[in-house]
C-alpha positions in Angstrom: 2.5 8.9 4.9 6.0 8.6 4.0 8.4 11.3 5.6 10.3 13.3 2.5 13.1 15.9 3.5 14.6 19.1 1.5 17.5 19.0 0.1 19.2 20.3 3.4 17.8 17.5 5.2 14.7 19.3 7.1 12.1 17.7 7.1 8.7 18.3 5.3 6.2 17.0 7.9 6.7 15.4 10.6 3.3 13.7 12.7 3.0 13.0 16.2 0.4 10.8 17.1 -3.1 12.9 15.7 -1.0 15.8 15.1 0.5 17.1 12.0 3.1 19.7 11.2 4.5 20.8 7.7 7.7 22.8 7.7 9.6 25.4 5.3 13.5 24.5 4.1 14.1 26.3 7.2 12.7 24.3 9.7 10.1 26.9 10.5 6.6 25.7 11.0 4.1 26.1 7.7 1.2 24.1 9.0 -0.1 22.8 12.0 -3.5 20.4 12.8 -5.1 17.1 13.3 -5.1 14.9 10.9 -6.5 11.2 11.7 -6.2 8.5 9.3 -4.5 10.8 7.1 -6.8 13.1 6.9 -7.0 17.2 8.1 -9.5 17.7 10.3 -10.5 20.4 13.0 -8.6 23.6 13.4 -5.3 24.2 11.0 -3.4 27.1 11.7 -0.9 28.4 8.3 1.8 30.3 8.6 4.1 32.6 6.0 7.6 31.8 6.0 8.5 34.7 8.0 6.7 32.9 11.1 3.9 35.5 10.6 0.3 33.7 10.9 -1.7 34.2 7.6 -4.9 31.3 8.0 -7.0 29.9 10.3 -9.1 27.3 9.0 -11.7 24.2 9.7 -11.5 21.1 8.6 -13.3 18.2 8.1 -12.4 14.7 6.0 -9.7 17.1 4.2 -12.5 19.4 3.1 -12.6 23.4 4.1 -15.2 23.0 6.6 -16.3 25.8 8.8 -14.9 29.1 9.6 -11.5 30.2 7.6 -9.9 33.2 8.3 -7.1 34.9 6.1 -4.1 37.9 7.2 -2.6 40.0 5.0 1.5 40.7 6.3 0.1 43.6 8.3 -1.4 41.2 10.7 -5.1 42.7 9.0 -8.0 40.5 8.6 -8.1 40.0 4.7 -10.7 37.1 3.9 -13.4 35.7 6.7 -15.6 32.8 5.6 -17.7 30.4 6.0 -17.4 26.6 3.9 -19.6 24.0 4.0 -17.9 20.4 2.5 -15.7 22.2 0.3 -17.9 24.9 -0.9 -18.3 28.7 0.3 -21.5 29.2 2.1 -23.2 31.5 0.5 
């Protein structure tokens, strides 16, 4: 995975051995998880540009695996589900 940078010079990711981290312009953190052999896996945490978190979610072989969990900016629980390879479980 190559390392690209805004136009300010941040960085857009940066990975440190099994963890990854995707930033905004800012330098604030967008996305946080594993990701082995370039690819997500296990818990990812997403946040809003205002540093706010807005998604927990599972991963597995860069599929939604597993629970996901969505804020609205009111820090109130907004979506809570379950996916199975990709798919909703239903």
């Amino acid at each position: 995975m190559k390392n690209k940078e805004y136009v300010n010079g941040q960085k857009t990711f940066e990975q440190s051995g099994e963890r990854l981290t995707y930033f905004y312009k800012d330098g604030k953190v967008k996305a946080e998880g594993a990701s082995i052999n370039g690819l997500m896996q296990g818990e990812w945490k997403f946040y809003r540009e205002s540093g706010q978190l807005w998604q927990i979610g599972n991963f597995r072989d860069n599929e939604k695996h597993g629970n996901w969990i969505r804020y609205d900016k009111l820090g109130n629980l907004e979506y809570d589900k379950t996916f199975i390879n990709g798919k909703i479980k239903k």
